[in-house]
ROKOL-52527 format. One line per 3 residues: for each residue x, y, z of N, C-alpha, C. Coordinates in steps of 0.02 Angstrom, whole numbers, padded with zeros to 5 digits. Layout:
X:Y:Z:X:Y:Z:X:Y:Z; ...;
REM end
This chain:
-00648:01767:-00666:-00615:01712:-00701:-00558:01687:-00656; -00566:01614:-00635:-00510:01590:-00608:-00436:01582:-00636; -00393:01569:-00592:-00339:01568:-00624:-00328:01527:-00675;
-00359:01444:-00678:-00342:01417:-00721:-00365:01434:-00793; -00430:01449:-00777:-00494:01466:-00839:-00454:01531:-00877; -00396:01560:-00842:-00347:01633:-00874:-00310:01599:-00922;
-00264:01527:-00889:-00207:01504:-00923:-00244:01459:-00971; -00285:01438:-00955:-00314:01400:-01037:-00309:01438:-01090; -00368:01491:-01069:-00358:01542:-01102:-00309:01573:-01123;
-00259:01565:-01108:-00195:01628:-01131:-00155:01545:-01177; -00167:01490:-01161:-00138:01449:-01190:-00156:01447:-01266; -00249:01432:-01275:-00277:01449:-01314:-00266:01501:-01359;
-00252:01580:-01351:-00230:01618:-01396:-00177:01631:-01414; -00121:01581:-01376:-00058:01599:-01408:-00047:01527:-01473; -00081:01455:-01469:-00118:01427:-01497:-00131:01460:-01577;
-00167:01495:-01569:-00208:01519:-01607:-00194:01601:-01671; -00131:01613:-01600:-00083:01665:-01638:-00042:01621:-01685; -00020:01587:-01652:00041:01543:-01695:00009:01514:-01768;
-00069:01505:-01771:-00099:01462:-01826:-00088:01537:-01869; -00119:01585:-01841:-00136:01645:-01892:-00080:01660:-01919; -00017:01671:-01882:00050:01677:-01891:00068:01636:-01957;
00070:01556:-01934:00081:01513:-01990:00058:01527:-02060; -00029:01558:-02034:-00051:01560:-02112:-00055:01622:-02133; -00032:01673:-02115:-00028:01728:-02163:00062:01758:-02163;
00114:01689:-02150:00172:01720:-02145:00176:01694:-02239; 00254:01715:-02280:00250:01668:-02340:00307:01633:-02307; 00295:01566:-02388:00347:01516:-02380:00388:01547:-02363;
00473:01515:-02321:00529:01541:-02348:00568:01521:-02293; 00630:01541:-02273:00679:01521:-02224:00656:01561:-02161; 00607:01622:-02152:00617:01651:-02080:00549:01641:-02068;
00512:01598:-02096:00457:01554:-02065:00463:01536:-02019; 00496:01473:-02025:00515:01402:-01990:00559:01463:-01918; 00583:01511:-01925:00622:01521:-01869:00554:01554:-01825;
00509:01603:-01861:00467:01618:-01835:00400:01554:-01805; 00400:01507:-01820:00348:01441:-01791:00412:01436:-01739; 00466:01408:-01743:00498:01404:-01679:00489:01462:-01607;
00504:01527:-01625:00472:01579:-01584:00408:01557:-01553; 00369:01567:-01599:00279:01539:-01567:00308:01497:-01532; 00327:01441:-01557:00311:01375:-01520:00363:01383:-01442;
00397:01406:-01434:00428:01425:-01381:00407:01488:-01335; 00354:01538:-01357:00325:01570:-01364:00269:01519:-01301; 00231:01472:-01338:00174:01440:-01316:00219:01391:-01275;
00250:01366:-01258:00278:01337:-01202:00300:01347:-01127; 00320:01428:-01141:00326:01462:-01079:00260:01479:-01059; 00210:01481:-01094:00149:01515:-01076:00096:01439:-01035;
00121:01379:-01069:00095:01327:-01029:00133:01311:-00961; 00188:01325:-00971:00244:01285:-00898:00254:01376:-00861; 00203:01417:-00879:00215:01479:-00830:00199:01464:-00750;
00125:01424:-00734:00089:01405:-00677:00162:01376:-00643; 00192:01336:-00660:00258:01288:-00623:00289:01349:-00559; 00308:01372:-00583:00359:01419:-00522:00284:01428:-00434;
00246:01469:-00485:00202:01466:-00419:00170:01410:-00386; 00156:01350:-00407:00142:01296:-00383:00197:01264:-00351; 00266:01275:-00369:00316:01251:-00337:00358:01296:-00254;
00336:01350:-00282:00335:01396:-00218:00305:01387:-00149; 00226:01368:-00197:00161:01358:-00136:00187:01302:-00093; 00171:01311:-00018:00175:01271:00023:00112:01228:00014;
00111:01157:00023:00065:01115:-00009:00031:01089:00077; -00049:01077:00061:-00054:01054:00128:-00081:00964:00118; -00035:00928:00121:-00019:00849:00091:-00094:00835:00144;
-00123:00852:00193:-00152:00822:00234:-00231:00847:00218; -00236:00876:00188:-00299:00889:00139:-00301:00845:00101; -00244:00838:00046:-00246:00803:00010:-00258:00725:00012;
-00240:00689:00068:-00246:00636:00109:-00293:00614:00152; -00354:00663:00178:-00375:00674:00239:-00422:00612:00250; -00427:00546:00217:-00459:00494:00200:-00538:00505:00200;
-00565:00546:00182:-00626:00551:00155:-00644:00527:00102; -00611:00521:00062:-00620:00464:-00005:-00584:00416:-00014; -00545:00418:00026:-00480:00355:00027:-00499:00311:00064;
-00521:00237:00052:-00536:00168:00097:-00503:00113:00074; -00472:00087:00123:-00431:00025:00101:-00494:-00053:00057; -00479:-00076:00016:-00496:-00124:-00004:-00494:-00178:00039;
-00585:-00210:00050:-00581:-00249:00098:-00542:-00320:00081; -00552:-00333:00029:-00530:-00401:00022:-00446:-00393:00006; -00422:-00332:-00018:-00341:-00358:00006:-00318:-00364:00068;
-00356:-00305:00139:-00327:-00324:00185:-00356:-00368:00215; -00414:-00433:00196:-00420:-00476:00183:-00347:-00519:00197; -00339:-00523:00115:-00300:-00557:00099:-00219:-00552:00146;
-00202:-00507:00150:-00128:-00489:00179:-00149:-00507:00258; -00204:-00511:00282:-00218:-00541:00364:-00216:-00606:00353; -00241:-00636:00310:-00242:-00713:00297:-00170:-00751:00279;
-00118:-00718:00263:-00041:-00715:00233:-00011:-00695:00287; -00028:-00645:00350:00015:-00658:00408:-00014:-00691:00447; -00067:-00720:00459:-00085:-00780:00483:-00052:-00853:00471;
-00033:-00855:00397:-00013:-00929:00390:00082:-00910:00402; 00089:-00856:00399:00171:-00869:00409:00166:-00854:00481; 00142:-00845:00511:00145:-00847:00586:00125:-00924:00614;
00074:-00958:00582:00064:-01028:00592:00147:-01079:00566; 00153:-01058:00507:00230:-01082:00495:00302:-01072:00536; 00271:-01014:00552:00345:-00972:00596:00353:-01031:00670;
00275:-01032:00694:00261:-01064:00727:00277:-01123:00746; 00275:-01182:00676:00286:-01235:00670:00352:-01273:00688; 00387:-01214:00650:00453:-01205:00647:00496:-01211:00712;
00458:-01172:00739:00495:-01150:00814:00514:-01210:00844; 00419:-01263:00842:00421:-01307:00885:00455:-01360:00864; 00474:-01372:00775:00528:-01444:00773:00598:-01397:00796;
00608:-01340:00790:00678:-01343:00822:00662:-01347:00891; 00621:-01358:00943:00613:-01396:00999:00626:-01438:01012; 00618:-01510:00951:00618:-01571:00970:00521:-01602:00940;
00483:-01546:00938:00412:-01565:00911:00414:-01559:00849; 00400:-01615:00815:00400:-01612:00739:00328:-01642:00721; 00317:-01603:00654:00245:-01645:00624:00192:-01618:00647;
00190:-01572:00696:00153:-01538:00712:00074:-01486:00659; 00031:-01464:00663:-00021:-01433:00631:-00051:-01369:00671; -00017:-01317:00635:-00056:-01249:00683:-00103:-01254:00643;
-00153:-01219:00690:-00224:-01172:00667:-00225:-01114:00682; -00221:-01051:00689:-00232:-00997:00693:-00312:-00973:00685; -00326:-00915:00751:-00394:-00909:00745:-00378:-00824:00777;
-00398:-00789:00725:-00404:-00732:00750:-00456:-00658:00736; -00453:-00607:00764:-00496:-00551:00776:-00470:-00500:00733; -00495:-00434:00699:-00464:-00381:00697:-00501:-00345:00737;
-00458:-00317:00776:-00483:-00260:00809:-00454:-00177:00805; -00487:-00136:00790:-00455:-00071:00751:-00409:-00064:00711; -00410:-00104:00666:-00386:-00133:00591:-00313:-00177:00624;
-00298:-00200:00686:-00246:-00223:00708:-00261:-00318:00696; -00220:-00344:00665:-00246:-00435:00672:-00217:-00454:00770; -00259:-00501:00786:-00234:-00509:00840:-00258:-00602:00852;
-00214:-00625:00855:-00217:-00689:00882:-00270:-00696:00941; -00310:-00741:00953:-00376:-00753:00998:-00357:-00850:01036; -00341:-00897:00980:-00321:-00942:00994:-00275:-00986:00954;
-00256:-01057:00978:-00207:-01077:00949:-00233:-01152:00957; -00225:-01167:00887:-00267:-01250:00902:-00180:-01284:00868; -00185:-01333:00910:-00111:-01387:00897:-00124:-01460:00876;
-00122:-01484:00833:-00131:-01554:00811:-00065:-01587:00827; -00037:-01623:00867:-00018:-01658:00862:-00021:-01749:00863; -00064:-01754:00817:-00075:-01835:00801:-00035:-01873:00759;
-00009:-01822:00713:00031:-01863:00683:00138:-01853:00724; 00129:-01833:00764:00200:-01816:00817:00204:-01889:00856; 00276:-01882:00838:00299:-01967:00894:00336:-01933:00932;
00257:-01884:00992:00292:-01877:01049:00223:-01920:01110; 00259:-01917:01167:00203:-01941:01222:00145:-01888:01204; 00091:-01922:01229:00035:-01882:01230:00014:-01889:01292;
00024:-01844:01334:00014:-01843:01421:-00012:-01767:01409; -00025:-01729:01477:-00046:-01682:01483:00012:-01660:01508; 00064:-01665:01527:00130:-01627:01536:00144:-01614:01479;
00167:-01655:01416:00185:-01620:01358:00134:-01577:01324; 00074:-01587:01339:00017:-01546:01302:00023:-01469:01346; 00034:-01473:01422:00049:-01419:01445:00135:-01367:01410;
00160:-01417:01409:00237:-01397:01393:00236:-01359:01325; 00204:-01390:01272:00172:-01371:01195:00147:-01273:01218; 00096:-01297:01276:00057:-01213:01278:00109:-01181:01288;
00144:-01179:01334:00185:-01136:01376:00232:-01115:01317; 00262:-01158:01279:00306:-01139:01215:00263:-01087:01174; 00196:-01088:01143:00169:-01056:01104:00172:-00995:01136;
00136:-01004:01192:00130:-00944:01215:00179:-00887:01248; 00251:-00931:01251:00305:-00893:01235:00316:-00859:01178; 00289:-00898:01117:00318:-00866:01056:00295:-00823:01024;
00224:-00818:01051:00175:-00770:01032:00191:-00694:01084; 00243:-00725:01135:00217:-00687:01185:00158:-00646:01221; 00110:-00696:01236:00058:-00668:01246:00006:-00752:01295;
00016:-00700:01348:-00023:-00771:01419:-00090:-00784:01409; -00137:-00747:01373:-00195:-00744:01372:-00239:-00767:01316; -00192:-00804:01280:-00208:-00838:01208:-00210:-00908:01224;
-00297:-00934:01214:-00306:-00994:01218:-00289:-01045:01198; -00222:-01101:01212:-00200:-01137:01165:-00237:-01210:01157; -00246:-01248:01122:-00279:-01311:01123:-00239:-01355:01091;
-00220:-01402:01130:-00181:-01467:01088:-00211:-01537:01103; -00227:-01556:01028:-00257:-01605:01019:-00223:-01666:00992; -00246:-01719:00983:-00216:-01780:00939:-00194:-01827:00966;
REM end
């Protein structure tokens, strides 16, 4: 008999003392003191397990070891799609405190070993009252790809 299958058990007949108790004590004033006994009686006998479970060194990494534990695809879904657009905003941002306003990120990216990773960077600027030359379209990359810090992220500016 395992340990727990003991304490049920011992829960169970102290339970069960206390009923027999109840019904073959008589009415009267040292009843009620005797159901208090039981019942304090049957309380230590449920919260006995506590001390040794609190003793035991616990091994948290069993308990954790993700064999049944998998993240939900569609929240981290969702929370990749939410640092995507505040990174497109963060983005945006950057470039009117440049002097580029009106601007449109796109964000296009990969996960790779559950990491999000930026792949490219599409730039609308059509609706911007800036020149549209290939110096400022170069000038645009070079900013992103400062901000991203990262040289190898394809930027595209259009409009």
């Amino acid at each position: 008999m395992n340990l727990v299958s003991k304490w049920v058990m011992s829960i169970i007949g102290a339970a069960g003392l206390g009923v027999l108790v109840d019904i073959i004590m008589p009415e009267g004033s040292t009843k009620k003191y005797i159901k208090s006994i039981m019942s304090i009686i049957t309380l230590f006998i449920i919260l006995s397990p506590l001390p040794g479970l609190l003793n035991k060194k616990w091994d948290y990494t069993e308990l954790f070891s993700g064999k049944d534990i998998q993240a939900d695809k569609r929240i981290v879904d969702n929370v990749n799609l939410q640092q995507l657009a505040v990174l497109e905003d963060s983005i945006e941002n950057k470039l009117s405190m440049d002097g580029i306003n009106d601007v449109q990120i796109k964000l296009t990216a990969i996960i790779d070993n559950n990491v999000l990773k930026v792949r490219a960077v599409s730039v609308n600027v059509s609706r911007c009252d800036i020149k549209k030359d290939s110096k400022t379209f170069d000038k645009i990359k070079e900013k992103i790809k400062g901000y991203l810090n990262d040289e190898d992220i394809a930027v595209i500016v259009y409009g």
